[in-house]
C-alpha positions in Angstrom: -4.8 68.7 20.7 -6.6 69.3 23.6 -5.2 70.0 27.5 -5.2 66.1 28.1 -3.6 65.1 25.0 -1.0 67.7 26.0 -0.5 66.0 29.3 -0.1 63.0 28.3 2.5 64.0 25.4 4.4 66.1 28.1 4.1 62.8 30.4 6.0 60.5 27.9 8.6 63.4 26.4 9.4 63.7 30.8 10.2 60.3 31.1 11.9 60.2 28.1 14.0 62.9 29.4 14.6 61.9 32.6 15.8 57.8 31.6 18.0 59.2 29.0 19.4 62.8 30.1 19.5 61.7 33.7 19.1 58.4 35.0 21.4 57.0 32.2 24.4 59.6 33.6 27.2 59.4 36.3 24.4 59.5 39.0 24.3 55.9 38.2 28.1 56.0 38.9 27.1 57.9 42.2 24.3 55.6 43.3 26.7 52.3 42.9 28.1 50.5 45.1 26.5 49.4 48.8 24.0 51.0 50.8 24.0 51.3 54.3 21.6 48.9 56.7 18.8 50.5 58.4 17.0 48.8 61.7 15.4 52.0 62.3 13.7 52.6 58.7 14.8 56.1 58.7 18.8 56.0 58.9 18.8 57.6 62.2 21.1 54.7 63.5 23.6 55.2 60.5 26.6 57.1 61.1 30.0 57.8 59.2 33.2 57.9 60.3 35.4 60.6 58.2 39.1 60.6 58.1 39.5 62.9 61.2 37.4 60.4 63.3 34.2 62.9 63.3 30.6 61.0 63.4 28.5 62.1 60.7 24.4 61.0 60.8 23.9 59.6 57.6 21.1 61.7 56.6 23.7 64.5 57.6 26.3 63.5 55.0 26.9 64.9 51.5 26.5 61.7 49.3 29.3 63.5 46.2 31.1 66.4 46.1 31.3 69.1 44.6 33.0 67.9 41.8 31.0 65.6 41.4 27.8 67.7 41.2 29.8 70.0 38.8 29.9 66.9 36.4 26.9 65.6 37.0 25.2 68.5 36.2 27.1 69.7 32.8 26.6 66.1 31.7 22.5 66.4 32.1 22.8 70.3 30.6 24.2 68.3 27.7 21.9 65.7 27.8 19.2 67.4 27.5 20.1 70.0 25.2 21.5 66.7 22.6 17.6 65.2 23.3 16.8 68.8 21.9 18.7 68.7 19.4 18.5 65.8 17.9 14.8 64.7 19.0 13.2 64.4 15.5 16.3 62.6 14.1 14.6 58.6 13.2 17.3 57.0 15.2 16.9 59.1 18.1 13.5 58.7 17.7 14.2 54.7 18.3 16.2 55.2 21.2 13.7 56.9 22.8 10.9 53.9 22.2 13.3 52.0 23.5 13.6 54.1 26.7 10.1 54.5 27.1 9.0 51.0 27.2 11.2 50.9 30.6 10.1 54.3 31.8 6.7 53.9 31.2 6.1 51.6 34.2 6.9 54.6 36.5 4.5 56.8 38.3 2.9 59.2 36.7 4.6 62.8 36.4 2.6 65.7 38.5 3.0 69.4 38.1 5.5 70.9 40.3 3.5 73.6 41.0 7.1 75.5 42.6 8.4 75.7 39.7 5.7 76.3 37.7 5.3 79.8 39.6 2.0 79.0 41.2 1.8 79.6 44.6 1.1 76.9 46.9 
């Protein structure tokens, strides 16, 4: 397979990946419920009001704890070390089809070049 081919492969299986190790988690737990209204676009004019009466800008609060992120992130570990696992199994195999015809109308992934080690 050539360098395109392996793209494109490593395009689905990241989509894959990220619908079912980590949009399907608690983060949707995290993410429900309302969001704030915006006149400014940017949530400068958003502000929260904690227990001890302090003013928080919104883009200046923590949206979970750390708890929260705790879970959150041992949930995806497992995740994504079950999609591993069990990746060639047929009915895995299914549910990730299934997956894919929903993630597949998202952008397309690019290289985090970070990451990757490359400098940018």
């Amino acid at each position: 397979m050539g360098r395109k081919g392996e793209e494109q492969v490593a395009a689905k299986l990241a989509k894959a990946m990220a619908m079912i190790c980590v949009r399907n988690s608690m983060l949707e737990d995290l993410h429900a419920g309302p969001a704030p209204v915006t006149k400014t676009g940017d949530y400068s004019d958003v502000f929260v009001v904690d227990a001890n009466g302090n003013r928080i800008p919104w883009r200046d609060v923590s949206r979970f704890d750390d708890d929260e992120m705790r879970d959150l992130m041992r949930q995806v570990v497992n995740r994504l070390y079950t999609f591993q696992i069990c990746f060639a199994e047929p009915q895995f195999q299914a549910l990730i089809n299934k997956w894919l015809g929903v993630a597949s109308r998202w952008d397309e992934p690019m290289l985090d070049e970070r990451i990757a080690g490359r400098p940018s």
